[in-house]
PyMOL CGO cylinders between C-alpha atoms (Angstrom):
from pymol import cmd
from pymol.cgo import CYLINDER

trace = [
    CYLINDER, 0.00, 0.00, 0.00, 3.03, 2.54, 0.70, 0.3, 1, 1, 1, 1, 1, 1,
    CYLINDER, 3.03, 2.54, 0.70, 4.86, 1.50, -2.63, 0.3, 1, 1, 1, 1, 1, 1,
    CYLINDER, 4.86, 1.50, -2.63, 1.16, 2.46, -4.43, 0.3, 1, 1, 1, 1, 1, 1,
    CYLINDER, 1.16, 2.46, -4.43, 1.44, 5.57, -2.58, 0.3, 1, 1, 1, 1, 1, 1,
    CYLINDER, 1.44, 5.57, -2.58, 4.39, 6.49, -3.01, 0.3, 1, 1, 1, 1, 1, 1,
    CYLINDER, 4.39, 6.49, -3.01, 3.88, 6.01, -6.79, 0.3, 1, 1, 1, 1, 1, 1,
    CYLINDER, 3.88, 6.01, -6.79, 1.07, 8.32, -7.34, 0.3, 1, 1, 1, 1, 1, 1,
    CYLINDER, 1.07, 8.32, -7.34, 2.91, 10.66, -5.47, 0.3, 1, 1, 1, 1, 1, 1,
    CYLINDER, 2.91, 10.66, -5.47, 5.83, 11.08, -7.87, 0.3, 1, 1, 1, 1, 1, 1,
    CYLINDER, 5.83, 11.08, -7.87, 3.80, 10.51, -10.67, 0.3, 1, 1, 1, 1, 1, 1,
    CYLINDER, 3.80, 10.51, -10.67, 2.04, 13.88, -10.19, 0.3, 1, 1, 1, 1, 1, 1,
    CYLINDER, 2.04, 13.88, -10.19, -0.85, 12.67, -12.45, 0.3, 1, 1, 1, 1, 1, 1,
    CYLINDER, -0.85, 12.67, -12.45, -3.64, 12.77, -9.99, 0.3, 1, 1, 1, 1, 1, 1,
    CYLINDER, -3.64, 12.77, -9.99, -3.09, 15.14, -6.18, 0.3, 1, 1, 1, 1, 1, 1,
    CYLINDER, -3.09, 15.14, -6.18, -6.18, 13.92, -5.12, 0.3, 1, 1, 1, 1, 1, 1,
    CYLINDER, -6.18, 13.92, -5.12, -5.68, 10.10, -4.84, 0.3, 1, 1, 1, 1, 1, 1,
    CYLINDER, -5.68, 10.10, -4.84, -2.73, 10.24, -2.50, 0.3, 1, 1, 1, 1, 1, 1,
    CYLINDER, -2.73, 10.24, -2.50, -4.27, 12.79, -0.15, 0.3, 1, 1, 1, 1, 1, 1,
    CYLINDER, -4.27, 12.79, -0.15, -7.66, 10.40, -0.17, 0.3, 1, 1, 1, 1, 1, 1,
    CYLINDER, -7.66, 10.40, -0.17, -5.03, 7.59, 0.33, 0.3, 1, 1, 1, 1, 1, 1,
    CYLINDER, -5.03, 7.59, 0.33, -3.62, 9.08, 3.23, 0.3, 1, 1, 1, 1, 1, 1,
    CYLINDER, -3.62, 9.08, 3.23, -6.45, 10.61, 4.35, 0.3, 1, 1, 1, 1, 1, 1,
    CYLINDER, -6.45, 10.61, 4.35, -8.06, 7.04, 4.65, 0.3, 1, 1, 1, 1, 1, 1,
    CYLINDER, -8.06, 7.04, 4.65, -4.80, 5.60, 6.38, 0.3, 1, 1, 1, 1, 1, 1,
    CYLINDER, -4.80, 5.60, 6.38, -5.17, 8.50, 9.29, 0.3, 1, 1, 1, 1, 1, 1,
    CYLINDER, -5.17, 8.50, 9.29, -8.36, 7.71, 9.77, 0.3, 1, 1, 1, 1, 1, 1,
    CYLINDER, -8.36, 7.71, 9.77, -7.81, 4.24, 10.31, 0.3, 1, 1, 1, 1, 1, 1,
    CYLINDER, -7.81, 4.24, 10.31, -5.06, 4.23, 12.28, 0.3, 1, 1, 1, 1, 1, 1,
    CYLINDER, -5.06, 4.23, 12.28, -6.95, 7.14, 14.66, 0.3, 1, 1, 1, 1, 1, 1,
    CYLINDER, -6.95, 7.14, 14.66, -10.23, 4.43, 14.25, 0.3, 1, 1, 1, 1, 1, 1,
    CYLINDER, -10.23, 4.43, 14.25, -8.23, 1.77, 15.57, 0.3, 1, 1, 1, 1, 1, 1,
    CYLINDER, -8.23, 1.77, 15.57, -6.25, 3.55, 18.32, 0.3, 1, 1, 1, 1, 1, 1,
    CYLINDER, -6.25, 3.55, 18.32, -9.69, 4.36, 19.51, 0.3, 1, 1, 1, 1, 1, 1,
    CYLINDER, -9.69, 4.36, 19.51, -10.99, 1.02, 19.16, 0.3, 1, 1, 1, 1, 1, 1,
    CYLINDER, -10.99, 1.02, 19.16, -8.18, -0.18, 22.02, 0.3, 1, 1, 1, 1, 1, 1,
    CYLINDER, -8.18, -0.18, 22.02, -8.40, 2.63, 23.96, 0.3, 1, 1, 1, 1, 1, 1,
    CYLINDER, -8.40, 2.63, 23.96, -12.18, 1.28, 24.27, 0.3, 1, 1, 1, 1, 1, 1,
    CYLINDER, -12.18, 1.28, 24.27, -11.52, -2.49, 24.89, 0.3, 1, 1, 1, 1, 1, 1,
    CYLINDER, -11.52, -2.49, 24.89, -8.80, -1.51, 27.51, 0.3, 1, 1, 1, 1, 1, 1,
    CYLINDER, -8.80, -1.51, 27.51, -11.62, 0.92, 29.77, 0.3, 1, 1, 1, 1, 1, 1,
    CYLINDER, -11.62, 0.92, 29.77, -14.01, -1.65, 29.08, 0.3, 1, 1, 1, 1, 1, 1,
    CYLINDER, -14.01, -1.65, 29.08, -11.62, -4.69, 30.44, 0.3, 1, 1, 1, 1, 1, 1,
    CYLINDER, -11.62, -4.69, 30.44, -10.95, -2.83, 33.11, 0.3, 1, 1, 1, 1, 1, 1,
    CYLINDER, -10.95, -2.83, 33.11, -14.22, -1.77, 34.16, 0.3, 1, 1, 1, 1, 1, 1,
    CYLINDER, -14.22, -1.77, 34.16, -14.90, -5.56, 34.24, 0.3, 1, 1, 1, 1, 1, 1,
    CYLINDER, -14.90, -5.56, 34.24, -12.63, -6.38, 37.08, 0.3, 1, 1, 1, 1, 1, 1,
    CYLINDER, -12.63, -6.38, 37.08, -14.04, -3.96, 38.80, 0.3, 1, 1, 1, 1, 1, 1,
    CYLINDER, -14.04, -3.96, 38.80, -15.71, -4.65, 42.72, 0.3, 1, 1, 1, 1, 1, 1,
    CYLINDER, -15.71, -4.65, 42.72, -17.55, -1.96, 42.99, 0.3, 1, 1, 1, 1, 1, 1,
    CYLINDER, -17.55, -1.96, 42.99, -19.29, -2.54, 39.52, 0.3, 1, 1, 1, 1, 1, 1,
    CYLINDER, -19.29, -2.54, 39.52, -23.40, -4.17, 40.25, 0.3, 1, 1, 1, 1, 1, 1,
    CYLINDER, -23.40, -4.17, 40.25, -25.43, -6.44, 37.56, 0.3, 1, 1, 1, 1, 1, 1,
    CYLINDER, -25.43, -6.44, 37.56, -28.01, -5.20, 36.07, 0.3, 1, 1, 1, 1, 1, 1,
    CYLINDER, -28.01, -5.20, 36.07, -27.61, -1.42, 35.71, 0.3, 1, 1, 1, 1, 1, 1,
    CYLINDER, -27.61, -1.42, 35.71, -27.09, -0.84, 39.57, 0.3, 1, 1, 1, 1, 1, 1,
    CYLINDER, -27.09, -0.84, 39.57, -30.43, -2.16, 40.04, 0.3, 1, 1, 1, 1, 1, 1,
    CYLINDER, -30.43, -2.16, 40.04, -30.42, -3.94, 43.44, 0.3, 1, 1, 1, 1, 1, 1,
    CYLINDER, -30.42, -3.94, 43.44, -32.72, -7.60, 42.74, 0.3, 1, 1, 1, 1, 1, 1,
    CYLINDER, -32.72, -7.60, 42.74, -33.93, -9.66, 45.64, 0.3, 1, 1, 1, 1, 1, 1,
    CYLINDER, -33.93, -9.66, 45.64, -33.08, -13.45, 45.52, 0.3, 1, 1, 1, 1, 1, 1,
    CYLINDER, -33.08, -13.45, 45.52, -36.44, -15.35, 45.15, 0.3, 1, 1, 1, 1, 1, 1,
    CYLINDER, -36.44, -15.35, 45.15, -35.30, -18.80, 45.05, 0.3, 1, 1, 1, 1, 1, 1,
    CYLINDER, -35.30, -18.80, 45.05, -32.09, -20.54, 46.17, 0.3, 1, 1, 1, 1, 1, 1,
    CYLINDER, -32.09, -20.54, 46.17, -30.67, -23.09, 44.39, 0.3, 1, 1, 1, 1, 1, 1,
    CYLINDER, -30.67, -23.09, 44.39, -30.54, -27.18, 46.14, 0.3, 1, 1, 1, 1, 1, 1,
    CYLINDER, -30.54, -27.18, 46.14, -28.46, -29.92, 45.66, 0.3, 1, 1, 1, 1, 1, 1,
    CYLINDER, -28.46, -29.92, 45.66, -30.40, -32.79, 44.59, 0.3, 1, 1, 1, 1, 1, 1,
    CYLINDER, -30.40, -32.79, 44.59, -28.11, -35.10, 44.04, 0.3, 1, 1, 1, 1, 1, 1,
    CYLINDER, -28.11, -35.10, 44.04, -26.14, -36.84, 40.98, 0.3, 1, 1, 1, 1, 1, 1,
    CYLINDER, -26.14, -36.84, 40.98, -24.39, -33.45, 40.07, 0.3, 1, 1, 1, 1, 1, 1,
    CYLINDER, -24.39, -33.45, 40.07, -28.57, -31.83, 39.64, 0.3, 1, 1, 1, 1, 1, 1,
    CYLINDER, -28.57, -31.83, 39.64, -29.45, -28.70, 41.13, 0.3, 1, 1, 1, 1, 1, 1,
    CYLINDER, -29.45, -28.70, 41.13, -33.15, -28.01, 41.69, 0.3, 1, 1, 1, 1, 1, 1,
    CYLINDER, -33.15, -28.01, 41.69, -33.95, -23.46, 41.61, 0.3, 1, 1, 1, 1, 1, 1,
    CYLINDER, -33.95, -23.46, 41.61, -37.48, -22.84, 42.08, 0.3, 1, 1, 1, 1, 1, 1,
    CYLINDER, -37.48, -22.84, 42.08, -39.60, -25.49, 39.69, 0.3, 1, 1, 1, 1, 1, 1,
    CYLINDER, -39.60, -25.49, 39.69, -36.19, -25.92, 37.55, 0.3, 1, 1, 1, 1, 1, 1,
    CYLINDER, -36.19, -25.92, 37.55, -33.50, -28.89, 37.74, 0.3, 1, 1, 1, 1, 1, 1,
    CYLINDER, -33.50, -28.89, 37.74, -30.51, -28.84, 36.04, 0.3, 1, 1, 1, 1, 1, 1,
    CYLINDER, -30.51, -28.84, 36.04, -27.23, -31.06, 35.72, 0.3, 1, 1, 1, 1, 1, 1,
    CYLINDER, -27.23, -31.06, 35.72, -24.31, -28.99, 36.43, 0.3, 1, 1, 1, 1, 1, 1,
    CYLINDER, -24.31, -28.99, 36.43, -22.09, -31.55, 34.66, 0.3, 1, 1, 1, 1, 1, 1,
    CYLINDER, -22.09, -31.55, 34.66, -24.02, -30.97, 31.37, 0.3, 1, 1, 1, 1, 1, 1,
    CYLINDER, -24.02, -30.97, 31.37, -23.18, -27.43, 30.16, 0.3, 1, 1, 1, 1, 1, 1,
    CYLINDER, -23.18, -27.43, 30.16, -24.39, -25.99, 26.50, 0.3, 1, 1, 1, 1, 1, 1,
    CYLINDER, -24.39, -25.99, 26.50, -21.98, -23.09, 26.83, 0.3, 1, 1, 1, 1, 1, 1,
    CYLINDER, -21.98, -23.09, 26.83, -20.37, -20.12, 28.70, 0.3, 1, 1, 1, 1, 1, 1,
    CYLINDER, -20.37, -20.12, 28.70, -22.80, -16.50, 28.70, 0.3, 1, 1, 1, 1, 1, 1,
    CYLINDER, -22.80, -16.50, 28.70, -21.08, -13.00, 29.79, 0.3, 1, 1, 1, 1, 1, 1,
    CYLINDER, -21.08, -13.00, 29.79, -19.66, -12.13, 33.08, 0.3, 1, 1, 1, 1, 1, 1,
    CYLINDER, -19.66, -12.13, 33.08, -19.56, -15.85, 34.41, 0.3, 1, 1, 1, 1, 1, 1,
    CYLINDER, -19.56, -15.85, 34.41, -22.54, -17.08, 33.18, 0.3, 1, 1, 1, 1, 1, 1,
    CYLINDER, -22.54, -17.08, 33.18, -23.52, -20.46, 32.07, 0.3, 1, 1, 1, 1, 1, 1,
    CYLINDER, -23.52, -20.46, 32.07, -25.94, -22.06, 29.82, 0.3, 1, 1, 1, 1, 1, 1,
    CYLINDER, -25.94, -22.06, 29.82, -27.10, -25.79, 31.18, 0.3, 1, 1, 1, 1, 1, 1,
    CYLINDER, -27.10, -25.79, 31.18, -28.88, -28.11, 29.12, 0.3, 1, 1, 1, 1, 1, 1,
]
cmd.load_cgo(trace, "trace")
């Protein structure tokens, strides 16, 4: 991409593709510096203690989960096998079959 550059440049055909080329380059670069800066608040915002589920909304706990037995938990009317997980949700969830 520099070579290509650096070719229209000296050929002094056409000003305006190199400035739109490195006009496009800045932006990218400036796109993608802000793009880390973002992950790197946001990764650290996720350790954070202080931080509450939910939009600081404060939730009573309705049910409590049993053991049942056999690697089954029983919350509410719902039993699940903690052995048999589907997959992993956002901050530490899980998804049980």
């Amino acid at each position: 991409m520099i070579t290509v550059m650096y070719l229209l440049l000296h050929d002094g055909a056409n000003i305006l593709v190199p400035i739109s080329l490195y006009c496009c380059t800045f932006l990218c670069l400036c796109l993608d510096a802000l793009k880390v800066r973002e992950f790197q608040q946001l990764s650290q915002g996720s350790r954070s203690i202080n931080r509450s589920p939910l939009g600081g909304r404060n939730l009573a706990v309705t049910a409590l989960a049993e053991d049942v037995g056999g690697g089954n938990v029983q919350v509410g009317k719902i039993t699940f096998n903690t052995h048999e997980i589907l997959g992993n949700g956002c901050e530490g969830t899980f998804v049980f079959k």
